[in-house]
Legacy VTK file of the C-alpha trace (Angstrom):
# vtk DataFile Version 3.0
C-alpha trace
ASCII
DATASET POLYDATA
POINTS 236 float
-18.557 16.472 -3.171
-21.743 17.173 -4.881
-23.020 19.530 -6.687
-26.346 21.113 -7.239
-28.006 21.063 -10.702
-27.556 25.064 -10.707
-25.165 26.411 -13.147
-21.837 26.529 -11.442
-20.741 29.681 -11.696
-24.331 31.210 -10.737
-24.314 33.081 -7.416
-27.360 31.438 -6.062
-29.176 29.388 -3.734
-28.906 25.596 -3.892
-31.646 24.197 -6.145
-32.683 21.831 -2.676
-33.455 24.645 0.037
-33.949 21.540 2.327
-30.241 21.094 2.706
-29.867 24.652 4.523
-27.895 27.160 4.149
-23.817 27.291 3.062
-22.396 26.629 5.930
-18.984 26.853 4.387
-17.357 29.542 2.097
-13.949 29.007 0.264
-12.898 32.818 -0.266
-9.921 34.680 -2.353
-9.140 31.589 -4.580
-8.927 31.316 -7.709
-11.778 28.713 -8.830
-11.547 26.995 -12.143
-15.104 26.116 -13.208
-14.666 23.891 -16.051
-17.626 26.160 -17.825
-17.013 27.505 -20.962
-19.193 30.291 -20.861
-17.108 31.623 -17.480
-14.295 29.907 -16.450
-13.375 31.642 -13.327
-14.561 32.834 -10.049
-13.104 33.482 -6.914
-15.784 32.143 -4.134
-17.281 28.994 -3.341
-20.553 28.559 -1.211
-20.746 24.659 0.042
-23.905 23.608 1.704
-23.040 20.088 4.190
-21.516 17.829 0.904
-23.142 19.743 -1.963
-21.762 22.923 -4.055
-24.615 25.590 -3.408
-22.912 28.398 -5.212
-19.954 29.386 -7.102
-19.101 33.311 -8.054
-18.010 36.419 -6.951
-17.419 36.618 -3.053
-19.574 39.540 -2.238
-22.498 37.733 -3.599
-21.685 34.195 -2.785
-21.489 35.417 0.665
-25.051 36.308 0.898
-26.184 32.534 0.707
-24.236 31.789 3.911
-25.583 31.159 7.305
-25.037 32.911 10.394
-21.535 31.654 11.733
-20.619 29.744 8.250
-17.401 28.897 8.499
-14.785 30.893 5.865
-11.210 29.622 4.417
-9.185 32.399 2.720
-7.668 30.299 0.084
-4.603 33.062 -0.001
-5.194 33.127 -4.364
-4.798 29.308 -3.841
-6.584 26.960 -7.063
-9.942 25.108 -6.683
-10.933 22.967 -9.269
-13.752 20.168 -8.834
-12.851 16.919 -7.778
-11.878 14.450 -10.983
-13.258 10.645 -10.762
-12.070 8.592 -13.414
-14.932 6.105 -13.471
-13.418 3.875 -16.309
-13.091 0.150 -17.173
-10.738 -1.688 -19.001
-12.899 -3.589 -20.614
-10.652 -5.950 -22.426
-8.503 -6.267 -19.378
-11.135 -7.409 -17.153
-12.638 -10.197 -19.612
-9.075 -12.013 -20.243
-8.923 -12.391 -16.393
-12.429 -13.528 -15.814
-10.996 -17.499 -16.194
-7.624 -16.251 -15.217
-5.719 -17.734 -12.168
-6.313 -15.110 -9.212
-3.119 -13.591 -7.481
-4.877 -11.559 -5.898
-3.765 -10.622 -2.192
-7.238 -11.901 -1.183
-6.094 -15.031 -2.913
-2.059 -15.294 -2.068
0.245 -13.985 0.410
3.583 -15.212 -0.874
5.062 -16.207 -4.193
4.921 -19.802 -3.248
1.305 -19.304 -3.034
1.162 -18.190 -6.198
3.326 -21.339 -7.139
1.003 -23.318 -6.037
-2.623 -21.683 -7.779
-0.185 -22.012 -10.771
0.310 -25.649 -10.306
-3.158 -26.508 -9.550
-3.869 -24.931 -12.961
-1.384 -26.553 -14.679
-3.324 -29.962 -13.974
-6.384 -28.885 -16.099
-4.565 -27.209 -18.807
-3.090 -28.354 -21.672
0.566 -27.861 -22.448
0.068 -26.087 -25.212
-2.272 -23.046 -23.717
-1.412 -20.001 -21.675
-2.027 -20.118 -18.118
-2.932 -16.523 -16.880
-2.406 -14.928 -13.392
-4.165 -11.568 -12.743
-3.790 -9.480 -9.343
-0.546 -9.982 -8.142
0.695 -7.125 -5.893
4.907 -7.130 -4.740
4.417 -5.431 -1.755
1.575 -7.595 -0.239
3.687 -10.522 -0.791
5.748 -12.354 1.914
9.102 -11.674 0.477
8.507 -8.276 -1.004
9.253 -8.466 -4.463
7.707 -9.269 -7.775
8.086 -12.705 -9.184
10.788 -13.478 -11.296
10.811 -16.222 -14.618
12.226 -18.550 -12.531
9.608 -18.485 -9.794
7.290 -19.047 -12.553
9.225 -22.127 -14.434
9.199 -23.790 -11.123
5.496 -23.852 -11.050
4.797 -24.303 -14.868
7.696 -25.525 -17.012
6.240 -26.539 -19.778
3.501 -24.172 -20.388
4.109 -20.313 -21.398
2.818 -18.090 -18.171
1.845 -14.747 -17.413
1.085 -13.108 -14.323
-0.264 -9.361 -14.282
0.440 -7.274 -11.955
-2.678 -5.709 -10.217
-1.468 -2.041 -11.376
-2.218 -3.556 -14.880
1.763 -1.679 -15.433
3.833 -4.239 -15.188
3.681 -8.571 -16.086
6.000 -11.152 -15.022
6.005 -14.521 -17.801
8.101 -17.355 -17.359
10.928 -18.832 -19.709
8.624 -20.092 -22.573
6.018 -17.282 -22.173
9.324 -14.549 -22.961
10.173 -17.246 -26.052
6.875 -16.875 -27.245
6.735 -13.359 -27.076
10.551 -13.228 -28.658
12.240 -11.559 -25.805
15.485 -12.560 -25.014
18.746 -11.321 -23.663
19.335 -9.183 -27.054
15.913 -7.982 -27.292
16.207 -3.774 -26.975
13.327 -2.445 -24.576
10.599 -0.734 -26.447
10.356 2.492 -26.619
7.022 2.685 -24.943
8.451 0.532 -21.693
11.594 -1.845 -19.458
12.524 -5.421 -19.768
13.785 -5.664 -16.445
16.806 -7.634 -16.615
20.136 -9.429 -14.762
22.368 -6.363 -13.687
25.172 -8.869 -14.200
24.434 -10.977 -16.938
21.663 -8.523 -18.841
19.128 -11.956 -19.018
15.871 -10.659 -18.528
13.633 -11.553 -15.297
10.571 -11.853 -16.962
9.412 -8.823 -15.286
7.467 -6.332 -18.035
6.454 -3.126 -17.335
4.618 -0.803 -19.166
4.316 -3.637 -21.814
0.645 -4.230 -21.546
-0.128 -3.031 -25.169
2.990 -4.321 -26.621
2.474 -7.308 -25.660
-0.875 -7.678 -27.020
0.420 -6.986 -30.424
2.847 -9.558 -30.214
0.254 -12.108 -28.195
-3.508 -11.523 -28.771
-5.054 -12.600 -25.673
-1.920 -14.984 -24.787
-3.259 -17.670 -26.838
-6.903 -17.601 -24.830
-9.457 -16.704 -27.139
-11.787 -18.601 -26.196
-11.693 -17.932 -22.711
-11.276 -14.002 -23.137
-14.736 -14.533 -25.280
-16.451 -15.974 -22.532
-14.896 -12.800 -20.690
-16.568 -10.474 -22.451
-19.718 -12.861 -22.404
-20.368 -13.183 -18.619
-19.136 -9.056 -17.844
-22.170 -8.498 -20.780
-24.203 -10.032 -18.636
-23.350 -8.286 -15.255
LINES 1 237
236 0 1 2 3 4 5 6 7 8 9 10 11 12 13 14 15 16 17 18 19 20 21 22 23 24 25 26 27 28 29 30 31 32 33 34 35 36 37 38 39 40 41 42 43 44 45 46 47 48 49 50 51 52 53 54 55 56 57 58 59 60 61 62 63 64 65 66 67 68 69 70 71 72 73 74 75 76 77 78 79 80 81 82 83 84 85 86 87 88 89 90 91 92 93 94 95 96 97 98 99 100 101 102 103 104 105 106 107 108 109 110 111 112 113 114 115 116 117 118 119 120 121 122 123 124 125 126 127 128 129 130 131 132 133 134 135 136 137 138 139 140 141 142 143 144 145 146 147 148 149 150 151 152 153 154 155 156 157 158 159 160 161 162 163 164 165 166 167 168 169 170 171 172 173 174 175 176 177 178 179 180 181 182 183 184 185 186 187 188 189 190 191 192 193 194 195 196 197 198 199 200 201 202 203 204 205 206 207 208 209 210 211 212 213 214 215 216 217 218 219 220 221 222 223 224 225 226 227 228 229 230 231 232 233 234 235
């Protein structure tokens, strides 16, 4: 929703008279303003998709139209609507060459097998190959990928596959090696190895690992491709 240039908590008209008048009032609540000058209020004038007023209710209820329609919010909360309009940066530029897993992309994990593979051909066994986009749930069999999944596709190069949360990572055998995680390695404190409920050997799946991992990794070994990353989103 909108809002008009006006100070919020000023009681009066919207600064474009073209949009009408309120044609909504949200009464009897208790409206946090985010305005440091006057945090509170208790009425809210809205005018189609645009805040026209915010204040006290005998004076926000002057603005309205004939017939405006009124919620008692019973003492409820208002606050305005939060967008998070962030990037991750970083995150974005390592997968720019990555290997999409994207449900656009894949359906199953023998999909993903298979974009795996094909990179495998061009890449050589010494670098990371990188999978980005993965999401369990749209895939066939309804799970995350496990290590082995992953050493079927690439055995002899280390692998990781982010999930498209950007919370959790599945790598395969040599990609855990690199990053020293085995069967003794405690979970940090920050996140899970997920692991064998029988034989405690982990599955490759990582969550919450993102930033550990980078300490340990870098950019998984692709510096010169997460430069190029950063190169081409510069340019966007």
């Amino acid at each position: 929703m909108r809002q008009t240039t006006e100070q919020p908590t000023a009681a009066t008209r919207s600064s474009q008279p073209e949009a009408g008048r309120p044609d909504l009032l949200l009464v009897n609540a208790r409206v946090l303003t985010l305005e440091r000058g006057k945090p509170a209020a208790e009425a809210v004038a809205v005018t189609g998709d645009t805040i026209a007023a915010v204040g006290r209710r005998d004076q926000v209820s002057l603005l309205a139209a004939p017939g405006a329609r009124t919620i008692d919010c019973q003492g409820m909360t208002l606050l305005p609507g939060l967008i998070d309009a962030h990037c991750h940066l970083l995150a974005t530029a390592a997968s720019m060459r990555g290997v999409d897993c994207s449900p656009d992309a894949v359906s199953s994990i023998h999909d993903v097998q298979m974009a795996l593979r094909r990179r495998v051909e061009t890449t050589p066994e010494d670098r990371w190959i990188r999978g980005f986009g993965y999401d369990d749930v749209s895939l066939a069999e309804g799970r995350h990928p496990t290590r082995w999944d992953l050493d079927q596709a690439a055995p002899n190069h280390p692998v990781r596959l982010d999930h498209r949360s950007g919370h959790a990572t599945v790598m395969n055998s040599l990609g855990l090696s690199m990053a020293g995680i085995g069967q003794d390695t405690p979970d940090p404190p920050q996140g899970l190895i997920d692991r064998e409920p029988q034989t405690g050997e982990p599955t490759g799946l990582l969550l919450e690992l993102a930033g550990w991992l980078r300490e340990r990794l870098g950019h998984s070994g692709d510096e010169a491709g997460f430069q190029e990353g950063l190169y081409r989103l510069d340019r966007m």
